[in-house]
N, C-alpha and C positions, 0 to 999 in steps of 0.2 A: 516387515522383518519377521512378525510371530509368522505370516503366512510362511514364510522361503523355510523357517524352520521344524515347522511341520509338515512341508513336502518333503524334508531331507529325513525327517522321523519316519514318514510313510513309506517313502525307497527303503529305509534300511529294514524296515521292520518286514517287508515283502519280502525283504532279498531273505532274511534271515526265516521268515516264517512259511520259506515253500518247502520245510522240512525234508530233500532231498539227504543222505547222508550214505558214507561208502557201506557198499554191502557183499557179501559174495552169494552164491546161487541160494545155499542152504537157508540165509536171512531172507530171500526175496520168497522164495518156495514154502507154501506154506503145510505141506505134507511132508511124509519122511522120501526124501530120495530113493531108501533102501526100497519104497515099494514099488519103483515104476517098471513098469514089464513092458512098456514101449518109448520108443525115441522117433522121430521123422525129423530129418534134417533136409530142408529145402533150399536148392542153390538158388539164392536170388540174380545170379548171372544167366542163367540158362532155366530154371524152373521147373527143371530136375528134381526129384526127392530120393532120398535113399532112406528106408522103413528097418530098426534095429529090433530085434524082437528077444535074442540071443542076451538069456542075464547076465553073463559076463561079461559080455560086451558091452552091457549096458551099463556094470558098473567100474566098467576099465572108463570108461568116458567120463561119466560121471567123477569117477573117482581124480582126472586129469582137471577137472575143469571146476571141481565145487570151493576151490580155496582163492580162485583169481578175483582180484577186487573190482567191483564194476564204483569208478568214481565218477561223481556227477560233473557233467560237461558244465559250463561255465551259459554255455550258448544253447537253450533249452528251442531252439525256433525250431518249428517241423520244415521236416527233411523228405527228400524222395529216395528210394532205392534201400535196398539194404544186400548186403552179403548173401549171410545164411539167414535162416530162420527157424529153430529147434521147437518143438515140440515136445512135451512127456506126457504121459499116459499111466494109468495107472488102469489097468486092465482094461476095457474100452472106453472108457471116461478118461478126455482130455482134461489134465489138471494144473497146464501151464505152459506160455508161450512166453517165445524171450527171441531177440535179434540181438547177436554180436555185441550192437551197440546201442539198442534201444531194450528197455526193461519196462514194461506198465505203461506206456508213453510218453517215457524220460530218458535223456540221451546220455549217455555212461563213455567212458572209455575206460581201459582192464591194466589192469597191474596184473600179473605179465600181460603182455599180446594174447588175447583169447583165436585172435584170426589165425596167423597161423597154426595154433592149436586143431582149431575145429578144422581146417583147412585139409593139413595134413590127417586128421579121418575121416574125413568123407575121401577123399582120394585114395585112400588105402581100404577102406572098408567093403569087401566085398561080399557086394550086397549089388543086385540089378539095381540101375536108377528107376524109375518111373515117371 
């Protein structure tokens, strides 16, 4: 009996102690936003990128997507494929990568929908693919 209640202490204590908790970009990033002077957002369906370099542009984006909550999936199992894949840059020093729905290599889903967010600017962003 003490064993069964010490596996059931062990579960909980895991579950509780994989300190996952909701974040949005500006929590997860641990620089300022204000200073990224680059963005590459790569389509994981075709493997395409599209290169931002334009500061307004970079913080019309930013400024769309830094309040959306990444909440942690229930079902942490690795996964294959992903959407996009964002990149920021802080003048040629890469200073942060993030997937839709993967953050640090932990699976998130977004209050609002961050997909069709980023969706609709890479589709609209004219910018050659690469």
């Amino acid at each position: 009996m003490k064993r069964i209640f010490g596996l059931i202490f062990f579960i909980a204590f895991a579950l509780v102690g994989c300190g996952l908790e909701t974040k949005t970009l500006p929590q997860f990033y641990e620089k300022d936003l204000a200073d990224v002077t680059k963005i590459v957002i790569v389509d994981g369906s075709t493997g395409y990128k599209k290169t931002v370099t334009e500061n307004e542009i970079i913080k019309e984006f930013l400024g769309e997507i830094k309040d959306i909550k990444f909440i942690p999936e229930e079902n942490q199992e690795k996964r294959v494929g992903w959407r996009y894949s964002i990149t920021v840059f802080q003048d040629d020093e890469q200073t942060f990568q993030f997937g839709l729905n993967e953050v640090n290599e932990n699976y998130y889903y977004t209050e609002p929908d961050i997909h069709p967010i980023v969706d609709n600017f890479y589709e609209h962003l004219e910018v050659r693919e690469e």
